[in-house]
C-alpha positions in Angstrom: 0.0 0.0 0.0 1.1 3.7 -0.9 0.5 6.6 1.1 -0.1 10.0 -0.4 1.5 12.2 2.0 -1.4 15.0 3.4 -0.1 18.2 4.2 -0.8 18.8 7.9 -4.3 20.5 8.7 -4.6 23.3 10.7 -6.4 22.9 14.2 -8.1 25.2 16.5 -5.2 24.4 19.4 -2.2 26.3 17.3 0.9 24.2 17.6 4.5 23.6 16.1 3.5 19.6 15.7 2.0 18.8 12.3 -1.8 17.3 12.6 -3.3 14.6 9.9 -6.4 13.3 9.9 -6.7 9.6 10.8 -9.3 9.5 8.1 -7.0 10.8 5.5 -4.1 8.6 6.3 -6.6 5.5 5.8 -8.1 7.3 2.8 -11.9 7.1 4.7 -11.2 3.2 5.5 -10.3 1.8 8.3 -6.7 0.6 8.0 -3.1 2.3 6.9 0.1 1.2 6.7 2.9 3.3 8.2 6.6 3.0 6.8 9.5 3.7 9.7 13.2 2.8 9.2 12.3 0.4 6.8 9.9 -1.0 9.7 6.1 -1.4 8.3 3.8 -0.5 11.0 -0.3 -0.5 10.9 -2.6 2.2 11.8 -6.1 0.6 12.6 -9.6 2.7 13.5 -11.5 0.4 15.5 -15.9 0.7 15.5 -15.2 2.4 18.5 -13.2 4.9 17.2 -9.7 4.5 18.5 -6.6 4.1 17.2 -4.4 1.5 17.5 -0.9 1.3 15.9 0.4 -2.5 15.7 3.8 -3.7 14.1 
């Protein structure tokens, strides 16, 4: 899976930390895969809607 890089979105709370949408990262679905030091890593949104990030 490819992920299209988002450019961060701009919250109410101003900070130096760049934001993304969970919902963008999994293009509206429910999984993503995140790429780390050559480490593949998976973003999940559960029903319940939490995260959980699994390796």
């Amino acid at each position: 899976m490819t992920l299209l890089q988002s450019p961060p979105q701009t919250t109410s709370n101003p900070s130096s930390l760049p934001t993304y949408d969970a919902r963008d990262l999994t293009q509206s679905g429910e999984l993503a895969q995140i790429v780390l030091e050559g480490q593949t890593y998976t973003l999940r949104i559960t029903r319940a809607g939490k995260l959980i990030l699994t390796k």
